[in-house]
Structures are given as C-alpha cells and as structure tokens.
C-alpha positions in Angstrom: 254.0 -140.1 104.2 254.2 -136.5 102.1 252.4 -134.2 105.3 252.0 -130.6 103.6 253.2 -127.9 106.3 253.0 -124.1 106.5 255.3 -121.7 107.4 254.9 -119.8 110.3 255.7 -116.2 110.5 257.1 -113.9 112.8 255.0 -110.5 112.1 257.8 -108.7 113.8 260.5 -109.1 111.3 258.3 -111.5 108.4 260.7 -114.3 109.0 260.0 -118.0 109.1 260.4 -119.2 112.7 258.9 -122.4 112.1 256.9 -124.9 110.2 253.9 -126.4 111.6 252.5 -129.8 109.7 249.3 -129.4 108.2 246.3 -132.0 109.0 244.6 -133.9 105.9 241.8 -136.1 105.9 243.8 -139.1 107.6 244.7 -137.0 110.6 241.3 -135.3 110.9 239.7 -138.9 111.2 242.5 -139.7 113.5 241.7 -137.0 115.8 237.8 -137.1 115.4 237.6 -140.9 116.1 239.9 -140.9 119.2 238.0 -137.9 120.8 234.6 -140.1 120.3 236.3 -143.1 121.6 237.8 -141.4 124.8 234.2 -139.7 125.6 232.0 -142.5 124.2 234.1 -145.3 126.3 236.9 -143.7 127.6 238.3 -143.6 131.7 237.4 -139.8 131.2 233.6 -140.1 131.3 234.1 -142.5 134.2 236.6 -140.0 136.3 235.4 -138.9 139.4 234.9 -135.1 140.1 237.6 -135.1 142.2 239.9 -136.7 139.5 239.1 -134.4 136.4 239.6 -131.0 138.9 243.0 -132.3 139.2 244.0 -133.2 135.9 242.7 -129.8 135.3 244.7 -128.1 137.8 247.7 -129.5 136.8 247.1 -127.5 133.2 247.1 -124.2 135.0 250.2 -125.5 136.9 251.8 -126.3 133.5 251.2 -123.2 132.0 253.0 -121.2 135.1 255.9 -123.6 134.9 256.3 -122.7 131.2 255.2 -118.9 131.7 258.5 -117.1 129.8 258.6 -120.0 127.3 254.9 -119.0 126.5 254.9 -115.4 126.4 258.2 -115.4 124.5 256.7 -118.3 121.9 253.4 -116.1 121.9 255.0 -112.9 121.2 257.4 -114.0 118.2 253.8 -115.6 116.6 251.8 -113.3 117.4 254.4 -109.7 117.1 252.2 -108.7 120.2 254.3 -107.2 122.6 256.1 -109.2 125.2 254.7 -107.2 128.2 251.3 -108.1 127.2 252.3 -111.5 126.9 253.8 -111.8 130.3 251.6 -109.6 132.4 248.2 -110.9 130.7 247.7 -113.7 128.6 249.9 -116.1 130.2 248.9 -115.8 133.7 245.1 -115.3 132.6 245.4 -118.3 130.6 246.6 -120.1 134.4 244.3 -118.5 136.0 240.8 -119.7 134.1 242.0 -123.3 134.4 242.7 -123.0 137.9 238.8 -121.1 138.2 237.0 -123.7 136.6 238.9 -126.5 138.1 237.8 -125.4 141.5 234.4 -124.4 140.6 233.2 -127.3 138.7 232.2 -129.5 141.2 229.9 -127.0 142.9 228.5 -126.0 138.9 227.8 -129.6 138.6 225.9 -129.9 141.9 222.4 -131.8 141.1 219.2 -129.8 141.4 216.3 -131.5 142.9 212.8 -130.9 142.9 209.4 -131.7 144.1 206.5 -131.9 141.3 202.7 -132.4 141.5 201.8 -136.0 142.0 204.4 -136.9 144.5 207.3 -137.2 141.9 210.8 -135.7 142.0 212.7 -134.1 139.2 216.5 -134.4 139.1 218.3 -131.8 136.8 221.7 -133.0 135.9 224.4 -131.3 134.0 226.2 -133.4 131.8 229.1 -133.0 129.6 228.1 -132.0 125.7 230.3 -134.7 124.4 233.0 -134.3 121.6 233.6 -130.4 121.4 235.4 -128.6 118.8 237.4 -125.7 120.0 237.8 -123.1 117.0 240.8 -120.4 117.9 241.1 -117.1 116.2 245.1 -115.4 115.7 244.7 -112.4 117.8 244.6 -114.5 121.4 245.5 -117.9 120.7 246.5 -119.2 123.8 244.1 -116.9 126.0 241.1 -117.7 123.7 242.2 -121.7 123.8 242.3 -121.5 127.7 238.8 -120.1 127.8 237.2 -123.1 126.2 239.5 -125.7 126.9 239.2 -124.8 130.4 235.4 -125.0 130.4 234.8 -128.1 128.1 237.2 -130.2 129.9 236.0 -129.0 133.4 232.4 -130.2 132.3 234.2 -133.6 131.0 234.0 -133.4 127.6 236.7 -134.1 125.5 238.0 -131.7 122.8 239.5 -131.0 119.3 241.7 -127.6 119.5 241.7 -126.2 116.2 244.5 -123.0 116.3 244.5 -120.7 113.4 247.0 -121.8 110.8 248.9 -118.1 111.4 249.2 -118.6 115.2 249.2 -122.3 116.3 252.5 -122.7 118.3 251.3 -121.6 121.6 248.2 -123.8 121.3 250.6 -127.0 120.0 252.2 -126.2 123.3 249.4 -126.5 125.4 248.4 -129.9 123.8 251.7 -130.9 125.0 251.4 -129.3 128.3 247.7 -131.5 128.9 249.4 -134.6 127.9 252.7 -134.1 130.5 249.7 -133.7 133.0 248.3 -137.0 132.2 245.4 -136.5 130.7 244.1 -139.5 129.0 244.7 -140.5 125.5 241.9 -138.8 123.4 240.8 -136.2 125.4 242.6 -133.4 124.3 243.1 -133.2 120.3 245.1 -130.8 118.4 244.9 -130.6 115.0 246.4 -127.8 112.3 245.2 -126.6 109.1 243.4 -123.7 107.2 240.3 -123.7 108.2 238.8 -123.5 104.4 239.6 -127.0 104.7 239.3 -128.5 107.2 236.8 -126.6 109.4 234.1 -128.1 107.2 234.7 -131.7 107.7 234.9 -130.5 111.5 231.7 -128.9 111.9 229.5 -131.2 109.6 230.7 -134.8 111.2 227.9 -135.9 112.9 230.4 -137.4 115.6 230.6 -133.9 117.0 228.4 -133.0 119.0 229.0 -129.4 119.8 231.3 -126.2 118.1 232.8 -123.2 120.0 233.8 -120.8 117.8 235.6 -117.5 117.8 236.3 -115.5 114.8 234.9 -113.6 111.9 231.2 -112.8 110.8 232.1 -114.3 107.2 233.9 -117.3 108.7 231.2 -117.9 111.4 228.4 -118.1 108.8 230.5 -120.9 107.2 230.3 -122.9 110.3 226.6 -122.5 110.7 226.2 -124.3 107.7 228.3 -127.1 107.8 226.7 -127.2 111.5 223.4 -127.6 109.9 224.5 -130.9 108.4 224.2 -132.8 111.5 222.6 -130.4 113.7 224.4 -129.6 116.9 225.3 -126.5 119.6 227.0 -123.8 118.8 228.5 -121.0 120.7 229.4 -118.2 118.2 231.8 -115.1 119.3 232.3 -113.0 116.6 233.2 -109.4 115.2 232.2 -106.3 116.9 232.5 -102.6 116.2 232.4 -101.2 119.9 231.7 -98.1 120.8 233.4 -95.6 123.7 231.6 -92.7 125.3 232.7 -90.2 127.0 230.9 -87.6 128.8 232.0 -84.2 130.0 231.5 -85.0 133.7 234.3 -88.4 132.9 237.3 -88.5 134.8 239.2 -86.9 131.7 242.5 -88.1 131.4 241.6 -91.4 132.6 239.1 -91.8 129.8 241.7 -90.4 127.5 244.1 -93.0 128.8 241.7 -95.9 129.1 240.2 -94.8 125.5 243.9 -95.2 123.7 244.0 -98.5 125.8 240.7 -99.8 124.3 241.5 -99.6 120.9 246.0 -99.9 120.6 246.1 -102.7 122.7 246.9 -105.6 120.4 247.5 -103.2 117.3 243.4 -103.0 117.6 243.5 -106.0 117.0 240.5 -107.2 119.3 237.0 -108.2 118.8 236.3 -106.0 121.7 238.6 -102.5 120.5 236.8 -99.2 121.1 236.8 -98.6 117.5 234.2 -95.7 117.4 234.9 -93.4 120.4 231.9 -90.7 120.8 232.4 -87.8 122.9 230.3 -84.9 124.6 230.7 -81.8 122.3 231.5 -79.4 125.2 234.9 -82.0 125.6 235.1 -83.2 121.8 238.3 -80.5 121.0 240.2 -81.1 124.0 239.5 -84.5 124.0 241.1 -85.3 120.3 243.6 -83.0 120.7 244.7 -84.9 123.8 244.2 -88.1 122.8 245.6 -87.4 119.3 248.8 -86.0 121.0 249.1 -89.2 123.1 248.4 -91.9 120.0 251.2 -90.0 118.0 253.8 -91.0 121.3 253.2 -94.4 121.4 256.2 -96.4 120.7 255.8 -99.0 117.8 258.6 -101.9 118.0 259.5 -105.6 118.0 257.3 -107.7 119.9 260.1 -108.8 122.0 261.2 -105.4 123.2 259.9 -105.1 126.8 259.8 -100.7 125.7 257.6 -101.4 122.6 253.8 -100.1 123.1 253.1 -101.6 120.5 253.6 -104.2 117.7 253.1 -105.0 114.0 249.7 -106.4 112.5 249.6 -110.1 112.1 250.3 -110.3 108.5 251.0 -108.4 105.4 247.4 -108.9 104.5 246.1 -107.8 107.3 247.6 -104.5 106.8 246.8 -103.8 103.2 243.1 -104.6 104.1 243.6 -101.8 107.3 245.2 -99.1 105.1 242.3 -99.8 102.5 240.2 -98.8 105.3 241.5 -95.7 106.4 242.3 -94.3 102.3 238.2 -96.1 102.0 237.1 -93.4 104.7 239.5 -90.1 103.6 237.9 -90.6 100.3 234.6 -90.5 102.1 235.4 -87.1 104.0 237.2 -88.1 107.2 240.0 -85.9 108.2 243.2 -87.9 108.9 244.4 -86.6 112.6 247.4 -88.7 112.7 249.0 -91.9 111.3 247.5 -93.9 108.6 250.4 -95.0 106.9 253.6 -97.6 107.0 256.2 -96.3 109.8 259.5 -95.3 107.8 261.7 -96.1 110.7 264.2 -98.6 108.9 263.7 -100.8 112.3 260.6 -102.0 111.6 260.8 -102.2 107.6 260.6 -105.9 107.4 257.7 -106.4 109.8 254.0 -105.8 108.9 254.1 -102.0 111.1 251.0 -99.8 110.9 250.8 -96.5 112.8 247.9 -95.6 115.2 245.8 -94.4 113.2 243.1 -91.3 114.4 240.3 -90.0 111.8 237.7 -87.9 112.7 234.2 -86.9 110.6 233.6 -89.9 110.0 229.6 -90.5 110.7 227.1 -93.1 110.2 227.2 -92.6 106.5 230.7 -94.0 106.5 232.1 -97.3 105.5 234.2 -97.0 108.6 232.1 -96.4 111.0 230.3 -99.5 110.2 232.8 -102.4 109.3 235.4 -104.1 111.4 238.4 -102.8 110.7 240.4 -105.1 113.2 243.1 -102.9 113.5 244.8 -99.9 115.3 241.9 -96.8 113.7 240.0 -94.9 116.0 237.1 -92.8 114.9 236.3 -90.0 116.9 232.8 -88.1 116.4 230.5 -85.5 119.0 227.4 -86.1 120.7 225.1 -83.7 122.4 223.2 -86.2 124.8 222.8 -89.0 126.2 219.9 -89.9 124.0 222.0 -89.2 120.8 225.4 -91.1 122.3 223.4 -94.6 122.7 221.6 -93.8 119.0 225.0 -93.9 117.5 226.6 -97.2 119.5 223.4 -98.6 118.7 223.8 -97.7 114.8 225.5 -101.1 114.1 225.2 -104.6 113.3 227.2 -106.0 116.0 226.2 -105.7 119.7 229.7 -107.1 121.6 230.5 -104.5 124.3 230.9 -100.7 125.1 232.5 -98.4 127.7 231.0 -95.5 129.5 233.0 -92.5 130.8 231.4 -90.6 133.1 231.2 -89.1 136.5 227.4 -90.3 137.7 226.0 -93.6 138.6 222.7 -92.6 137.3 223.8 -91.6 134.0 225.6 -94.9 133.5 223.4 -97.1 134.9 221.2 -95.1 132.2 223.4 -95.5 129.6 224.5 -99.2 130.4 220.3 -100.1 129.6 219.5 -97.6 126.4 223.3 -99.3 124.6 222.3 -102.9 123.0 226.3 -104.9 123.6 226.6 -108.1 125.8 229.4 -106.1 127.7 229.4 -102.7 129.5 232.1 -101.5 130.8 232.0 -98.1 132.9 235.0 -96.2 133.8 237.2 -99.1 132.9 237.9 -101.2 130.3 239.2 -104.3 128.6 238.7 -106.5 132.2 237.2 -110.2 131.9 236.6 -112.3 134.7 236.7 -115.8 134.8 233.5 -115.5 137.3 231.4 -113.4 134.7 230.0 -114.2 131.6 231.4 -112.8 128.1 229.2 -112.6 124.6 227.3 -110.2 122.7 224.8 -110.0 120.7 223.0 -109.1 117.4 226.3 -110.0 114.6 228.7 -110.2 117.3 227.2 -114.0 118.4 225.2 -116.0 120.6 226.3 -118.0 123.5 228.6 -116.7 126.1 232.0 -117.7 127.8 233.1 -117.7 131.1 231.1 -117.6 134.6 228.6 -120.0 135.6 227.1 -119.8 132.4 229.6 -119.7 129.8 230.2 -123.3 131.8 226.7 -124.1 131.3 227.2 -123.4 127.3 229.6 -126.6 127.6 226.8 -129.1 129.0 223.5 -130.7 128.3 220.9 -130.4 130.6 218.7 -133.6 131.2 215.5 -133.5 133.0 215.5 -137.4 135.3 211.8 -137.7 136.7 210.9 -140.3 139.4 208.1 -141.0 141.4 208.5 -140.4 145.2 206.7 -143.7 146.8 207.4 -147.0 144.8 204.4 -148.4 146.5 202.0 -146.1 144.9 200.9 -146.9 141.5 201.5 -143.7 139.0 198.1 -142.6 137.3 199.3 -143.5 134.2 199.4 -147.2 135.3 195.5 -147.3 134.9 195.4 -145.1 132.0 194.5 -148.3 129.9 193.5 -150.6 132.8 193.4 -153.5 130.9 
C-alpha cells in the first residue's frame, strides 16, 4: 500500500519531528462507514447513561495520566509555550470531559407535558448521529476536547479531523479513547489537508451533522459541500475583537489583561483583542505603557518554561502577518514597536515574529478590518461610550469583546450597545465549560459549551400520546366511516 504522509513541523526550530500518514479515499470510507455502523447498530447507541458517563470519564482520566506527555507533544507542534500547555490546555482539555460526563444525564432528562385534548408531549434529546469534528492548528487538543466531549456525551459517534499542521496531540487522544474502551467505531481519526478531504467529509450524506472551527474562507467551503446532503452545522469562525478601555478602568490591570488578550498564543486566537480602543483622556499613557510592556516580552522556544512567548505556526503564516503590518504603514499607521523578524540568532530557524504595536490605524484601514491571526495590536481613541461601541461594531465579525472600566452601569451599558457572542468585563480570555461560547454575524452560528453548546450536538424529537387509551382521539371520527 503507497500511504502519502506529511511532515510535521516544529515552529520552534522548523525541524521535522515527525510524519503523520495522510488519509485517501480508502481510509476516509473506512472511517465514514465504521462510524455509521457503530451509531446505526452499534453497543454505543444501546449503552446506558450510566455506561457512556464512564467511558467518558475515563477520557478526562487519560488525558491527566498523560498531562506532560501532552503539553510537551502540544508545545513542540504547536511552538506555543510550554506553560500554556501545562497550566491551560491540558488540564482544560480534562476538565470539559470530566463536565460533560457528569452533566449529561441531567441535560438528557425528558421533558414532559400536558396539551389540549388530554394528550402528553414527550421532548427527547437524542444524539445527532455521525458527527464530524473539524479542528483548527491554534488549539488542537483544547478545541478537539470541546466537541468530542459534547458529541460523545450526547452518544454520537465522531470523525476527528486535526489540521494537517497540528494533528499529533489529537492522534493522541484517539489513542487515549480507545485505552478507555470505547467501542470500535465511535471515535474516528482521520488525517489529511482539508482541500481534500474535507469535501468528501461534509457532502457524504452518511453524516449527519459538522462542527467546525476555522477560517471564514474555509468555513464557506464547508457550507457548500454541506448543502449536498443537507445537514447541521455549527460554525465557529474568524473574529476581529475589540478591547475597551475606559478612563475609570482599573489601569494597569487593563494594560496587563490587554497585552494578555492579544500575545497569548502569538495572537494567534479567534478571540485576540486585536483592536484595543481607549478613552482619549488615558489614550497616551495607556500606549506608552502598554507599548513599554509588549517591547519586554520574552520571545523563545516553546519548550522553555521562561519564554512569553513563541513562534507563529508556520513560515506562511508569518509572511502573511508581516504583509499586514507593511499593508497598514503604507496606509498611515505609525509603527510603535516590533513588526519585524527577531535577529536574536536563537530563534533564526523558527518562524519568530515580534509583538507588534501600530497605532492610527482607523476604520479606513485594511487592518482594522481583516483577521490578522497574529501577534498586532491596533490601538486608536474614543471619546464616549457611544463612539467606543460604533467602532467594535464597525466589523464583519461579532465573536467577543472586553470592557475595562470601573462602573457596573457603564458596562452593563456597553455589554448591550457591542454586537459579539462574548463579553468579557474586567477580565479576559476565561471559558467555562458551564457557559456557552459563539458569536455572531462572520464569526459563526451555533455555540459550544454549557447546556446549550450540548444541545447543538442533539436532535430534538417531539413524541405525542394521548393520555386515556379508552377515549377515542377526535381524529378517529374525522372520516367516520
């Protein structure tokens, strides 16, 4: 058998660390037929409650017991750094298996209800069916425990597709849901660039349902090959959030929490403060801080436990960010800091780019509009409140925002007048497994997480009875023949 494979990179150093076999048509029908065998026929759609919650605990267990394997293997793919890899998207990754495993009985309770003419309506939540699980480069294993966690929790059974960039740490996690038993077909993981494979994927009408995260130009792809064979969709893509800070904020913690919310992950983040707005009375102290602070932040290895932070995921990557920023100086920003390749000879070989701060950049601006997806912050005034939620607002996408400021009334104000699926206020970058995540306008439909980013993974079916099997229905004499 000739399998084609596909080198995988470390974006630390650009060296091969491994080689990942690539699926072709014989192993997407492989995968596609035994996750519609095991849902159609399987012992999964017969398991108890009881049973899935603990095949589904034993996941989260998994994932613990492999914790520093994980975060190392998701740090060398990745080039994120290995602090964020051990503090937050391993044991987050635990933690929303273990949620939804403990939850989903009581999600899955029946709801029961009187109607007129003595019947009784019984809503049940059932599982979608075959699901395919669609997983972007910049949270692979995170992003793969979101959905997995819900689709299997609701009983469905799954096809994990990782990016082809960053799939070892969702190969892993295959591996970890077979050591915890779960049965044959269930859990599917198949590898590939999704310019080939994700269309066979999302047209077969044997799948019944997509989740998705990724990019606008990638996520109208999928809604056409979804067409095909109509079928759900959740759809979590780009954003270009916005941060505002007022003058009555806390104001080094919105400094702080502002160079948080758009370095973390090299900016790298559907959800990165991209377009920070501040309160002119603040505006100079506030980029001459936060300016000061970007310029400190300590680029290295991924694997360094001092690095701050890491190199983009590919070469690519970072010729399309320093496109950006040279897009935006030729368009009359002012370049505060960064912008360019880090000379250090350390980091020559890996695919560096320093934090980058422009300011003047307004709504005119290339910049201000597009995803850049990488570490550029763009800092402009405001004069009121009215003004500040006119300029988040002056974008396609809609995924979240964060509010700085010192009243309750000003940001419960604010958190109605700004059009994103997420708020934040005086925080930000926090997800909770009990709270729904999703945005709207470009940025998606559909949400993940809570209650009813478990919903998302279910069908809802309406079972009507009558309440006295004595009494003849009136439809029984409709035709009284």
């Amino acid at each position: 058998m000739n399998l084609k494979k596909q080198a995988v990179i470390n974006p630390s150093t650009g060296e091969t660390i491994s080689e990942v076999v690539l699926a072709g048509d014989a192993e997407l029908e492989q995968a596609i037929t035994a996750g519609r065998k095991a849902f159609d026929s399987g012992s999964w759609r017969e398991l108890s409650l009881s049973g899935r919650r603990n095949y589904v605990s034993k996941i989260s267990r998994g994932i613990l017991d492999k914790a520093a394997e994980l975060a190392q293997l998701e740090t060398l793919n990745t080039g994120k750094p290995i602090k964020e890899t051990t503090f937050m998207d391993i044991p987050s990754a635990a933690k929303t298996f273990e949620f939804f495993a403990a939850h989903l009985e009581e999600y899955l309770k029946e709801d029961s209800r009187d109607v007129s003419q003595g019947d009784r309506s019984r809503l049940v939540r059932e599982p979608a069916g075959l699901v395919v699980l669609i997983i972007p480069w910049n949270y692979p294993l995170l992003i793969a425990s979101w959905k997995m966690a819900q689709a299997l929790s609701a009983g469905n059974t799954v096809i994990l597709k990782p990016s082809s960039m960053t799939p070892l740490s969702a190969l892993e996690l295959g591996k970890i849901a077979q050591e915890a038993g779960i049965p044959a077909g269930v859990v599917n993981v198949v590898c590939g660039n999704g310019d080939i494979i994700g269309e066979k994927l999302c047209s077969d009408n044997r799948v019944d349902m997509v989740s998705f995260t990724g990019s606008n130009a990638v996520g109208k792809k999928i809604l056409e090959y979804s067409s095909r064979s109509v079928k759900k969709l959740i759809m979590e893509l780009g954003g270009k959030s916005a941060g505002i800070i007022f003058k009555d904020a806390d104001f080094e913690a919105s400094v702080n929490g502002s160079l948080c919310s758009i370095f973390l992950n090299q900016g790298q983040m559907c959800t990165g403060m991209s377009r920070i707005m501040v309160e002119e009375s603040i505006y100079d102290r506030f980029v001459e801080d936060f300016t000061a602070k970007a310029k400190r932040i300590k680029l290295g290895p991924g694997v360094d436990y001092e690095t701050q932070m890491g190199p983009l995921i590919s070469q690519d990557q970072r010729d399309k960010v320093r496109a950006f920023v040279e897009k935006a100086r030729k368009e009359g920003a002012k370049l505060l800091c960064g912008g360019k390749v880090p000379v250090d000879p350390v980091l020559k070989k890996g695919f560096f780019f320093e934090p980058t701060v422009l300011s003047g950049a307004g709504p005119a601006t290339g910049i201000f509009n597009e995803e850049v997806f990488g570490p550029v912050a763009v800092i402009n005034k405001f004069s009121s409140a009215e003004e500040a939620a006119a300029l988040a607002n002056k974008s396609e996408f809609g995924l979240a925002a964060c509010l700085w400021t010192g009243s309750s009334a000003l940001a419960e104000k604010m958190s109605r007048l700004v059009n994103a699926g997420t708020i934040w206020i005086n925080t930000y970058g926090m997800f909770y497994n009990e709270v729904p995540y999703g945005g709207f306008k470009q940025s998606g439909f559909g949400k993940e997480l809570g209650k009813e980013g478990f919903y998302e993974y279910t069908r809802l079916k309406n079972v009507i009875s009558g309440r006295f099997p004595s009494e003849k229905p009136l439809v029984s004499y409709w035709y009284g023949f």
